[in-house]
C-alpha positions as CSV (number, residue, x, y, z in Angstrom):
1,X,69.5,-0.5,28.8
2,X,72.3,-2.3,26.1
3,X,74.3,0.6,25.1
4,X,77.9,0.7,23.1
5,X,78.0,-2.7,23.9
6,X,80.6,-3.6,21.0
7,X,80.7,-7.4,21.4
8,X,77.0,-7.9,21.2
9,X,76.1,-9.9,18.1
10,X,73.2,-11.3,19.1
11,X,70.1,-11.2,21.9
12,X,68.6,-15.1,22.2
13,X,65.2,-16.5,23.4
14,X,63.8,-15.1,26.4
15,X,66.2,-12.5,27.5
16,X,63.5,-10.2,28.0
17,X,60.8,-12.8,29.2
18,X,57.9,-12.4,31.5
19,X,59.4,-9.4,33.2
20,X,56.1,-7.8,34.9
21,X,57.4,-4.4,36.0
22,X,59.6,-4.0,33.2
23,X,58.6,-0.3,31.3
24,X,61.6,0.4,29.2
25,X,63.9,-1.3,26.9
26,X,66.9,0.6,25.1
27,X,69.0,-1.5,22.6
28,X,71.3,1.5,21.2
29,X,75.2,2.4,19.4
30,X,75.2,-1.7,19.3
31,X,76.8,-1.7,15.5
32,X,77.6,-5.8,16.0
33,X,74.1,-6.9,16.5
34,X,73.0,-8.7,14.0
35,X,69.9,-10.9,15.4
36,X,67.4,-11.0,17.6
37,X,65.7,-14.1,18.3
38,X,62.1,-14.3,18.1
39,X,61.4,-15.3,21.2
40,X,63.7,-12.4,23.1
41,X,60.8,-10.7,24.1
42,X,58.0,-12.1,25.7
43,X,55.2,-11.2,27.8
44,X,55.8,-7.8,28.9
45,X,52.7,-6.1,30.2
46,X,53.7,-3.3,31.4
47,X,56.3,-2.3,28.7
48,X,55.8,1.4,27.6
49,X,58.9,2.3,26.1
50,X,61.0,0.0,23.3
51,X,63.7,1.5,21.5
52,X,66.1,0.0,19.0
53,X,69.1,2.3,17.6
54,X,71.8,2.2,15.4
55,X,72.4,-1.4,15.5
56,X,73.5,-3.6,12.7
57,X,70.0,-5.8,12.5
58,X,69.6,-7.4,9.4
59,X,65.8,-7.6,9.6
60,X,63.2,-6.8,12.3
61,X,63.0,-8.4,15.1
62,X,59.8,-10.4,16.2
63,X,57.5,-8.6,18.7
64,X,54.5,-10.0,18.5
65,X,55.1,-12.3,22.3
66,X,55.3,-8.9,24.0
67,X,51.6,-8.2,24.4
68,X,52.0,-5.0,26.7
69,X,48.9,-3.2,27.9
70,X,50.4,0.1,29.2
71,X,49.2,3.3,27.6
72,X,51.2,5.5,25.8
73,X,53.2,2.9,24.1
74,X,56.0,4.4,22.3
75,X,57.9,1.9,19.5
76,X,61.3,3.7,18.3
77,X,63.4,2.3,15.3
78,X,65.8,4.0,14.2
79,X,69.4,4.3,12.6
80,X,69.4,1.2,11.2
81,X,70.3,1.0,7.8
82,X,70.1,-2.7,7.2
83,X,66.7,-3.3,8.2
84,X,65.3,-3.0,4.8
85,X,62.0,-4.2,5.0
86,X,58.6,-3.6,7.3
87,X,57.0,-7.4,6.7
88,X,53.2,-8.1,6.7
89,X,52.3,-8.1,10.6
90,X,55.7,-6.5,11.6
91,X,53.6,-4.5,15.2
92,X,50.9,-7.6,15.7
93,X,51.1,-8.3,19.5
94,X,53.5,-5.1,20.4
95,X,50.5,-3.6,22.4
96,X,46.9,-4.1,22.8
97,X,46.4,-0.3,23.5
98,X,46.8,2.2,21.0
99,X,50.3,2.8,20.3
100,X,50.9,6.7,20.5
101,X,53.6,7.0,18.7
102,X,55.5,4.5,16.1
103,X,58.8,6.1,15.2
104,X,60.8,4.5,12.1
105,X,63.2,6.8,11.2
106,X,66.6,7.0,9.5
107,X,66.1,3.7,8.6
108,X,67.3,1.3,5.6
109,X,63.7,0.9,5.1
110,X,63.0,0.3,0.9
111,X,59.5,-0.9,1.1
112,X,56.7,-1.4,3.4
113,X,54.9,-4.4,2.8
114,X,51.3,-5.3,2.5
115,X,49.1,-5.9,5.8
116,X,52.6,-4.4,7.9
117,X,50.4,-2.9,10.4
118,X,47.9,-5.1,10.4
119,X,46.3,-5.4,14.0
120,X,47.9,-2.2,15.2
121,X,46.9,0.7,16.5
122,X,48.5,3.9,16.7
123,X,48.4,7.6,16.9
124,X,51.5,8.6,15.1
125,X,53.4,6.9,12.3
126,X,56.8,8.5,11.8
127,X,58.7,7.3,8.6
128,X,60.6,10.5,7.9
129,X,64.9,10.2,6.6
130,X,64.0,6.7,5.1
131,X,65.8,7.8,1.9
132,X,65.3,4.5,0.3
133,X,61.6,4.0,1.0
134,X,59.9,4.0,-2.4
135,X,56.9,1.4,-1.7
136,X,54.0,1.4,0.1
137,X,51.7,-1.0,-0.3
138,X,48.4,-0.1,-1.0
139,X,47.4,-2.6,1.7
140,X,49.8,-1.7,4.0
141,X,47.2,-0.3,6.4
142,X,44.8,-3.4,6.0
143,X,43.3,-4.2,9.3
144,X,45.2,-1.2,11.2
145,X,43.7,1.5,12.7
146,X,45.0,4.8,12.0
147,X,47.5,6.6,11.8
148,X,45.9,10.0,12.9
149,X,49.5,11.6,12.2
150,X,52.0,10.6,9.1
151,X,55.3,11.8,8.7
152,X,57.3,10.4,5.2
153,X,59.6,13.2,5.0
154,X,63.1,13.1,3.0
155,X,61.5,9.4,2.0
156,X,61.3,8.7,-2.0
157,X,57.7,8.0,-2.2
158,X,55.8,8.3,-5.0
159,X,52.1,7.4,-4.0
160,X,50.2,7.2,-1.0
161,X,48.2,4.0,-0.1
162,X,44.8,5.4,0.1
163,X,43.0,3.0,2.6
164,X,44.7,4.7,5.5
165,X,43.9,8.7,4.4
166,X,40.4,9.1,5.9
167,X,41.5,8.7,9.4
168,X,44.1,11.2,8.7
169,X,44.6,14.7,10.4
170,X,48.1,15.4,9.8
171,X,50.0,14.6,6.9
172,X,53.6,15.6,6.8
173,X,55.6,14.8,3.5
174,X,58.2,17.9,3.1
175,X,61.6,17.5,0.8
176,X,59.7,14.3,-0.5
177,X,60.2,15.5,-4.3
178,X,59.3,12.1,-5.8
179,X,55.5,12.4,-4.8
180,X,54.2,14.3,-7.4
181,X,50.9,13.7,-7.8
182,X,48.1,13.4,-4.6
183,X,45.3,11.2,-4.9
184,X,41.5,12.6,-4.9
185,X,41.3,14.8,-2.4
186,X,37.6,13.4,-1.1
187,X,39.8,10.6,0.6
188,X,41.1,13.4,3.0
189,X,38.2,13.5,4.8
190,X,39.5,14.2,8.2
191,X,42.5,16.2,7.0
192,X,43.5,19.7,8.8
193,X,46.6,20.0,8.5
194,X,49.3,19.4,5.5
195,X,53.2,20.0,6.0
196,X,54.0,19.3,1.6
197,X,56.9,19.7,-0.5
198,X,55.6,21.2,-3.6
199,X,53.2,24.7,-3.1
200,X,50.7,23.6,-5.9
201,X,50.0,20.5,-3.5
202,X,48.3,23.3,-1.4
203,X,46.6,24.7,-4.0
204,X,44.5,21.2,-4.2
205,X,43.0,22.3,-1.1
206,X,42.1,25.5,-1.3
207,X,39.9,24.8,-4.5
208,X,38.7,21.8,-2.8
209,X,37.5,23.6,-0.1
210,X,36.0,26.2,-2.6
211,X,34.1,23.7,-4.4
212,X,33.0,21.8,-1.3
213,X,30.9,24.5,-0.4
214,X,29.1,24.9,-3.3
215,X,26.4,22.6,-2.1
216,X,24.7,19.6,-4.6
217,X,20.6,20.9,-4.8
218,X,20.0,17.8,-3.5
219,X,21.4,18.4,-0.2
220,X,18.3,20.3,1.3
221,X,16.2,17.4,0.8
222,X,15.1,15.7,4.3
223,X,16.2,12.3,5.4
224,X,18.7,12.4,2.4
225,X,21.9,11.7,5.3
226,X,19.8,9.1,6.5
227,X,19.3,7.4,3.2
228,X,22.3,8.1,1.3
229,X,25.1,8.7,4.4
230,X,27.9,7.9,1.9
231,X,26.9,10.3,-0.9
232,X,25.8,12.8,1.3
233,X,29.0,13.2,3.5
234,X,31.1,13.1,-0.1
235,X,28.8,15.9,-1.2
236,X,27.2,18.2,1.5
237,X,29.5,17.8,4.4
238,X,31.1,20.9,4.8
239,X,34.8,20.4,4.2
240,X,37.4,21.8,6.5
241,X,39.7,24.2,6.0
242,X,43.3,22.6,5.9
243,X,46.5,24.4,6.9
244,X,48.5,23.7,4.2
245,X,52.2,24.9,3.3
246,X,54.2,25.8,1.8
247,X,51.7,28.2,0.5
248,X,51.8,29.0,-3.3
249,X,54.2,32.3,-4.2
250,X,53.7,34.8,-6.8
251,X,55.5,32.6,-9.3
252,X,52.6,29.8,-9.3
253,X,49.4,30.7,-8.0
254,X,46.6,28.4,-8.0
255,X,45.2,28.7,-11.3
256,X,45.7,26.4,-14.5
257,X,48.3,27.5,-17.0
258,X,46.0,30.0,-18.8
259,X,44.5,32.0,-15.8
260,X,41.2,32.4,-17.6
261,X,38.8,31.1,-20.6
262,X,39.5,34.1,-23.0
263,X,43.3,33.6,-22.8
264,X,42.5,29.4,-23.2
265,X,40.5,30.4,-26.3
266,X,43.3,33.5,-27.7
267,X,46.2,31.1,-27.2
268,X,44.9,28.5,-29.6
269,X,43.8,31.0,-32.0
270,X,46.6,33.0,-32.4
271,X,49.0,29.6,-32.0
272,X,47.3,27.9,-35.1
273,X,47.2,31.1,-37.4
274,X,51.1,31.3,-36.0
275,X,51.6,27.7,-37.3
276,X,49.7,27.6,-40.6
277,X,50.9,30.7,-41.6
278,X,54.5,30.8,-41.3
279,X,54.0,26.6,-42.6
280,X,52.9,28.5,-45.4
281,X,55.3,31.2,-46.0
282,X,58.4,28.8,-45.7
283,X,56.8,26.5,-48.0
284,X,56.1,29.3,-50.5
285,X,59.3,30.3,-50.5
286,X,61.5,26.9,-50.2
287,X,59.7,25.9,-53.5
288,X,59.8,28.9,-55.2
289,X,61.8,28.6,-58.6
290,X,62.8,32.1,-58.9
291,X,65.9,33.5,-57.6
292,X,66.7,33.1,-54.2
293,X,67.8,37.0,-53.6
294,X,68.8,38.3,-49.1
295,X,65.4,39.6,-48.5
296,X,63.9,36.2,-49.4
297,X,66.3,34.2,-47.5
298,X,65.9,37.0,-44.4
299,X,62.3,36.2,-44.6
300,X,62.8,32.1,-44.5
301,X,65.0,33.0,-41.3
302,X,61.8,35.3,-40.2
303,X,59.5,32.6,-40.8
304,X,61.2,30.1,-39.2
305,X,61.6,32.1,-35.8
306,X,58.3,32.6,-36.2
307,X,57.0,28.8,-36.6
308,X,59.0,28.2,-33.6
309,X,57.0,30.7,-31.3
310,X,53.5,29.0,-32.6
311,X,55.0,25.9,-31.9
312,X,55.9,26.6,-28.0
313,X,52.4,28.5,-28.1
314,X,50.6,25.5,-29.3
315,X,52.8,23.0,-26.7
316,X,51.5,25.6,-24.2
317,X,47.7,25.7,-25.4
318,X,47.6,21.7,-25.5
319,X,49.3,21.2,-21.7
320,X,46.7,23.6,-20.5
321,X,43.9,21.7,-21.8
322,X,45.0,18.3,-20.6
323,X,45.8,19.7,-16.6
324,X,42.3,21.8,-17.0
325,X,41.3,21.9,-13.4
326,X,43.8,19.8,-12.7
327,X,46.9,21.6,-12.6
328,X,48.0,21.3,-9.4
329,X,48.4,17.4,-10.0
330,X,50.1,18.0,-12.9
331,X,52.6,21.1,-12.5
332,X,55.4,19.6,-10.6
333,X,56.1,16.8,-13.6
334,X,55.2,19.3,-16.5
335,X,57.7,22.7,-14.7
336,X,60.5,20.2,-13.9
337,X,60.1,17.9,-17.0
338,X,61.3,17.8,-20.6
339,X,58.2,19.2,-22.2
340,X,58.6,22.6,-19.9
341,X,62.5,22.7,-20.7
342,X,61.7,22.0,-24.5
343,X,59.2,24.8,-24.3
344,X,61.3,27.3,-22.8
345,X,63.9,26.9,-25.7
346,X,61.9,27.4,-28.3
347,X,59.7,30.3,-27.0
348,X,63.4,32.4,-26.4
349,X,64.8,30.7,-29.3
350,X,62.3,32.0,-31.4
351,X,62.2,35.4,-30.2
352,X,65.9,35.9,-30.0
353,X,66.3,34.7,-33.8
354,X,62.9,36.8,-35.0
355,X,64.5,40.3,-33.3
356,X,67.9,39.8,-34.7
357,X,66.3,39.1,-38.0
358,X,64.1,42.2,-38.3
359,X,66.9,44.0,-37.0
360,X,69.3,42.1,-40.0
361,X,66.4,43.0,-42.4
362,X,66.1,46.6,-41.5
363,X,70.0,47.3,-41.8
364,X,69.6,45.3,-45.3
365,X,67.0,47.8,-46.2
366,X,69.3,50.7,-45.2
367,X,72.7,49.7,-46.4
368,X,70.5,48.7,-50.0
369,X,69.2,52.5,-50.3
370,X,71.9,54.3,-49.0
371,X,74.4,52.5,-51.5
372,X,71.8,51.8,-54.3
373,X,74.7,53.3,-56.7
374,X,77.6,51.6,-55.9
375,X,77.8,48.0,-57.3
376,X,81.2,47.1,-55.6
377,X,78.8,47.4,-52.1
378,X,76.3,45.2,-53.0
379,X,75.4,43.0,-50.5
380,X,75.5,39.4,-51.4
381,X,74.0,36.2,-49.9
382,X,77.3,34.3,-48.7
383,X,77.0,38.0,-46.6
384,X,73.5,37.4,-45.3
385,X,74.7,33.5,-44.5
386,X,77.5,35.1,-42.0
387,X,75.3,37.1,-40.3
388,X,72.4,34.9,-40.3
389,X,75.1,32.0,-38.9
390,X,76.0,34.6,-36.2
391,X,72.3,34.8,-35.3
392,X,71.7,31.4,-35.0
393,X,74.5,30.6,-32.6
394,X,73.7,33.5,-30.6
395,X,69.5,32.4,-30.3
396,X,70.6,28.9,-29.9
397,X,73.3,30.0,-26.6
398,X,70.4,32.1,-25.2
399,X,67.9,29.3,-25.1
400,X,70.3,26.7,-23.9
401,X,71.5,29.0,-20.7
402,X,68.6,28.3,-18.5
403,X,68.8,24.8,-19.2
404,X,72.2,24.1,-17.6
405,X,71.4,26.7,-14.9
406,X,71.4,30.2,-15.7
407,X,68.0,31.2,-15.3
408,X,65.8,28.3,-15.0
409,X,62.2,27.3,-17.5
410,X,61.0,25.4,-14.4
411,X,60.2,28.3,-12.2
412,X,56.6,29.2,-13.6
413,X,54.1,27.1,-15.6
414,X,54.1,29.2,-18.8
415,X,58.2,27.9,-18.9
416,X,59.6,31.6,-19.9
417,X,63.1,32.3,-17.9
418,X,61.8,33.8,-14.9
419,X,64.4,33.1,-12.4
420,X,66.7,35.9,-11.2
421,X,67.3,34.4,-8.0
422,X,71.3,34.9,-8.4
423,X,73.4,37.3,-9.7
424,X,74.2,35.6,-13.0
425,X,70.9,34.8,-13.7
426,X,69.7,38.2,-13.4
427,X,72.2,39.4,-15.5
428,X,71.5,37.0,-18.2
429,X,67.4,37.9,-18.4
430,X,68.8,42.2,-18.0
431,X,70.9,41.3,-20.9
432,X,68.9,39.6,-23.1
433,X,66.1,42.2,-22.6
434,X,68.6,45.0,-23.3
435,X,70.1,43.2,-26.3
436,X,66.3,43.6,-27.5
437,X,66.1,47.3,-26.8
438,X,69.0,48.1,-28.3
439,X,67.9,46.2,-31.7
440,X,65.1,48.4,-31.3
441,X,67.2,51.5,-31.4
442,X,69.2,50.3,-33.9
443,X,65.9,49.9,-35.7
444,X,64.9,53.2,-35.5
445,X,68.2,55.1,-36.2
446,X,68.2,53.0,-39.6
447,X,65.1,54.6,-40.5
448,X,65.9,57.8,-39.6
449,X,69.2,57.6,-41.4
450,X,66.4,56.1,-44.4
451,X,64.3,58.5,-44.2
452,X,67.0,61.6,-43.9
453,X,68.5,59.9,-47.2
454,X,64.9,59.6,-49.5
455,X,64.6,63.5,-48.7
456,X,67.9,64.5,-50.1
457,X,67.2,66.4,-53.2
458,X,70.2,64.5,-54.8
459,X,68.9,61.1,-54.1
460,X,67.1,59.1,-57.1
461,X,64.8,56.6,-55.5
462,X,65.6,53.2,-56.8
463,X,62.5,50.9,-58.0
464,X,60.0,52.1,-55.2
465,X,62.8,52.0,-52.4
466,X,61.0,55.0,-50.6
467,X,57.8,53.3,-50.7
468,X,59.0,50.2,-49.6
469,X,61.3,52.1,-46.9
470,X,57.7,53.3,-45.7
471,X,56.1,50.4,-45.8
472,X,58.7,48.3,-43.3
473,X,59.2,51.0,-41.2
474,X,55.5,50.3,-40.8
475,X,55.9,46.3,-40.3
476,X,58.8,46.6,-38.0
477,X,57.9,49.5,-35.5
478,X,54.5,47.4,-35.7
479,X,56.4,44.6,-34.2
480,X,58.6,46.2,-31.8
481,X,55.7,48.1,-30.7
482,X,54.1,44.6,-29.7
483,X,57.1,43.8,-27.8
484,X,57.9,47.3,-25.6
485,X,55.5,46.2,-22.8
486,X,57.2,42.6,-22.8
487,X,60.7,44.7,-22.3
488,X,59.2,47.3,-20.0
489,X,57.3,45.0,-17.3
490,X,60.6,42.0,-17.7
491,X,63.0,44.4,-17.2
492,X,61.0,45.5,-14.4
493,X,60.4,42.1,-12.7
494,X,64.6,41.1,-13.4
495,X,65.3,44.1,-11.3
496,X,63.8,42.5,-8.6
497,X,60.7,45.5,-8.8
498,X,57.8,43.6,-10.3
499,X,54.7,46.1,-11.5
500,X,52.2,42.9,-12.8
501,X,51.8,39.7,-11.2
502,X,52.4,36.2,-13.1
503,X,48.7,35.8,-13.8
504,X,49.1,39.2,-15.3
505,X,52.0,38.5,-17.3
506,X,49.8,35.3,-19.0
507,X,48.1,38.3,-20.7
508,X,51.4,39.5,-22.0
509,X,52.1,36.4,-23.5
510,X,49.0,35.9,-25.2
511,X,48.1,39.4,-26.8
512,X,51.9,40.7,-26.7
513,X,54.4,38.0,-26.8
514,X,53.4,36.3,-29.5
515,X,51.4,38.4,-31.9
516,X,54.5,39.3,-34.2
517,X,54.6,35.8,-35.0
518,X,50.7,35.7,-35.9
519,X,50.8,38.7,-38.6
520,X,53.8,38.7,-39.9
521,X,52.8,36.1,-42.6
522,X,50.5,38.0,-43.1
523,X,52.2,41.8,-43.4
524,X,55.1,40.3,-45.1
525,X,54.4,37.9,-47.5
526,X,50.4,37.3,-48.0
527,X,49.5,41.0,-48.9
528,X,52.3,41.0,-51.2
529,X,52.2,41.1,-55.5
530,X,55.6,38.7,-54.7
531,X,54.0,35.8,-53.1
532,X,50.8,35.6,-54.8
533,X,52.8,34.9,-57.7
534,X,55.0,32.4,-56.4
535,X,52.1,30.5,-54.4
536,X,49.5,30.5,-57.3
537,X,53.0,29.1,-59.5
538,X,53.4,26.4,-56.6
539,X,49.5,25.5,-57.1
540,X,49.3,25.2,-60.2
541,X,52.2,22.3,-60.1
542,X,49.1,20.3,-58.4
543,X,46.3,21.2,-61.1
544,X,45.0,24.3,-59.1
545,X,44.4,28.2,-60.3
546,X,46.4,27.3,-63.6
547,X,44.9,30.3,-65.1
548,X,46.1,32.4,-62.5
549,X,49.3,31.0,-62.4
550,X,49.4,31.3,-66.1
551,X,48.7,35.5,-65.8
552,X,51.5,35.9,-63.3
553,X,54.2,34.0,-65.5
554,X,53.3,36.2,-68.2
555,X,53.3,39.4,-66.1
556,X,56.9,38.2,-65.6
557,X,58.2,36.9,-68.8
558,X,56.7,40.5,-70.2
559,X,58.8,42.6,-67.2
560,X,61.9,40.6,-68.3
561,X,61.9,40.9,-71.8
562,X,59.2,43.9,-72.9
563,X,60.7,47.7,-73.0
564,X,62.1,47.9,-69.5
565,X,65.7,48.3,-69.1
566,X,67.2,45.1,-67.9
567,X,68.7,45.5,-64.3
568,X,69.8,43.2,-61.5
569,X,67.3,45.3,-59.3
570,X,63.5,43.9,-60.2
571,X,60.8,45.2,-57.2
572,X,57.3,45.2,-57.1
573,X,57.2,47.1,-53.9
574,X,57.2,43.9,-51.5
575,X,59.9,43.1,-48.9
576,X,61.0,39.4,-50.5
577,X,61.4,40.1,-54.0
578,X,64.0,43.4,-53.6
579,X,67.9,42.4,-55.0
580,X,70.3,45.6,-54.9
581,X,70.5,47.9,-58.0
582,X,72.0,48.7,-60.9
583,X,70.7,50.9,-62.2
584,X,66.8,52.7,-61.3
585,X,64.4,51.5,-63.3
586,X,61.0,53.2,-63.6
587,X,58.9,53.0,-60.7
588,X,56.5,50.3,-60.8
589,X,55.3,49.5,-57.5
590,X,51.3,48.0,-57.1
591,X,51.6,49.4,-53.5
């Protein structure tokens, strides 16, 4: 044994040279040797035991003279952190006999070259605390045999050379986040057990084993593993049952992004009438050439949100059909990656900035009515710019939290902040979800206070005001209506007491979450006397429904300048046309 030896530099030929009975060698806490010469060790039959620690080796030393033929041969390298490279025959000539365990650990190691353990055999390859190691070479193993047992823990590996994974019983790769993806899982023939870093790794193999058993027809035919071995061990073999962890939590179970083929089909549906309709809204109402009064520029806000939540919808739809089947290859690099951070923004973006804009277009509604008569009240749009400004920032805040670590988007594969592991994150998701309920609240007192005005005796409704009071009350409890099981079963789940499971919650998202977005196009602007105006005015710029276009300018012109009374205050009964009153003109509503 050479231990704390702190003037050896160097070991020269032959020091360890046809020693017959020799069975261990320990080279250890020698920081000042730097080489070993190639011929140092030779012809050592019986050697079972050669260990070299925390030395200051540039490279590794030359064993291929030592030639022993005891069993059990155990090879330990470790702590030193300038050997950089295992080169092409590094173990040829070590032992003759299987080599039961080959421990490189806590090395230097950057890259394992090709044919390294060529002409070895061995039991165990231990590579673990090699923080540096990103390469193996995919011919690495050629013309080894084995390793039965791998260990490449806290390594930086990003692929595994497949040429060696059929022999393989034990894989061990935990806290190796660089290794993403696993290759096809028929190469683990002999696998049992799997010690990973990522839980939807395991997941790989519990639907492989799954599928494995649903036998091809053609298995049952006789002969057919004498005259097809190859395909018929791939296909009819019984796979085993690998212990794999960790195993998958209630945040990601093993299923694609959407759970099931109904939500796959809903989510692109609803996503694409989200898109093109809201596309069509702002576009109505961005080109539209008559006055830009607050309800239309609430709805361009409203529209907007809503664009935002078909977009992440969409970006959710489209990942789900590229992993199909696949997910578990594909979840680590989409939950930690831009595209699920990106996601996460809009989707709480968007929902943020469409509640606090229904909520802005309800108290715009109330404040209008209430003080109809009073012209020194009147709302004006550098008002609805402040409060729309505020509603920005605030939308924009709440999306950005999780992404600089309050809450997290990474934590399931639908990218919604689901993490209330610590205390501030928990009281971020409680907040924002109570923020929601009160603007629901709010909602409803405004109506009430609406409704408790249009049946005062005293009170002259104002150009359909009561109608169209009735009509959004409709719209907007409609919508927060979609959203009270979102609120009930999050609020639930932030307190820690979770009543539906994350597959669950994927129906949420789909029939819930986003179906505000879907129909409000529709319940705000398309059914509307308003917008069928202004879009068949827009077509006509193009050569379409001219005729149609040419009715509604009359209809106007005629409104403006025929026997009504003039007034600021013009409504149809819609929600984007309404300005604030001067005067009530006679009702004239086509609702």
């Amino acid at each position: 044994m050479l231990s704390e030896n702190g003037a050896l530099e160097r070991i020269g030929a032959h020091a360890f040279s046809n020693l017959s009975q020799l069975a261990e060698i320990t080279i250890t806490k020698s920081k000042h040797l730097v080489v070993i010469h190639k011929d140092a060790f030779w012809n050592l039959p019986r050697l079972k035991y050669l260990t070299i620690s925390n030395t200051g080796l540039q490279s590794l030393p030359d064993f291929s003279k030592i030639n022993s033929v005891a069993q059990g041969f155990l090879f330990d390298l470790q702590d030193n952190v300038n050997v950089k490279v295992i080169p092409p025959n590094a173990f040829l000539g070590l032992s003759s006999d299987t080599i039961m365990e080959l421990r490189l650990t806590k090395n230097g190691i950057t890259e394992v070259q090709s044919h390294a353990f060529n002409g070895t055999k061995m039991d165990r390859l231990l590579l673990m605390g090699n923080q540096q190691l990103r390469h193996i070479d995919s011919q690495a193993f050629s013309g080894a045999e084995g390793p039965v047992v791998l260990d490449i823990s806290r390594t930086s590996i990003s692929v595994l050379p497949e040429n060696m994974l059929r022999r393989l019983k034990m894989l061990t790769a935990s806290s190796v986040y660089t290794l993403k993806k696993l290759p096809s899982l028929d190469l683990f023939t002999q696998l049992l057990r799997a010690n990973l870093t990522y839980p939807s790794h395991c997941c790989a193999f519990i639907n492989f084993k799954k599928n494995k058993s649903e036998n091809h027809p053609l298995c049952s035919m006789p002969q057919i593993h004498h005259d097809m071995p190859h395909w018929y061990h791939e296909h009819c073999v019984e796979a085993a049952e690998v212990s794999c962890h960790p195993q998958p939590d209630a945040f990601n179970p093993c299923e694609d992004i959407m759970g099931s083929a109904y939500l796959r089909v809903l989510i692109w549906l609803i996503s694409v009438l989200a898109v093109a309709g809201n596309s069509a809204v702002l576009a109505v109402l961005l080109t539209s050439r008559y006055k830009l009064t607050v309800p239309r520029f609430l709805m361009c806000h409203l529209a907007f949100a809503d664009l935002c939540m078909g977009v992440y919808l969409l970006l959710i739809a489209s990942v789900d059909a590229r992993t199909r089947s696949r997910y578990y290859n594909h979840g680590v690099d989409w939950q930690t990656g831009p595209g699920c951070g990106a996601a996460g923004f809009f989707t709480v973006f968007a929902s943020e900035l469409s509640v606090y804009t229904l909520t802005a277009i309800t108290l715009e509604r109330w404040y209008t009515i209430t003080f109809a008569m009073r012209l020194d009240r009147k709302l004006r749009l550098g008002h609805a710019c402040a409060v729309m400004l505020a509603g920005w920032v605030f939308a924009a805040l709440a999306a950005l939290l999780p992404t600089v670590g309050v809450s997290s988007y990474m934590k399931v594969s639908i990218c919604l902040p689901m993490d209330v592991e610590t205390p501030l994150s928990q009281a971020y998701v409680v907040t924002l979800l109570l923020l929601n309920v009160a603007a629901f609240l709010a909602v409803c007192v405004c109506y009430l206070r609406i409704y408790l005005t249009v049946r005062n005796p005293s009170f002259v409704p104002a150009s359909g005001d009561m109608r169209i009071a009735k009509r959004m009350a409709v719209l907007i409890f409609t919508d927060f209506l979609c959203m009270a099981p979102i609120s009930f079963f999050a609020i639930s789940a932030a307190l820690k007491l979770p009543l539906i499971t994350v597959s669950h919650s994927k129906v949420l998202l789909v029939l819930f979450y986003p179906i505000n977005s879907c129909s409000n196009p529709f319940l705000y602007a398309f059914f509307t006397k308003t917008f069928r105006r202004d879009f068949f005015i827009l077509a006509s710029r193009s050569g379409c429904f001219k005729t149609r276009a040419q009715i509604y300018r009359t209809e106007t012109s005629s409104a403006q300048n025929g026997a009504w009374a003039p007034a600021p205050k013009i409504s149809d009964g819609t929600l984007y046309s309404l300005v604030p009153v001067s005067h009530p003109p006679p009702l004239t509503s086509d609702l």
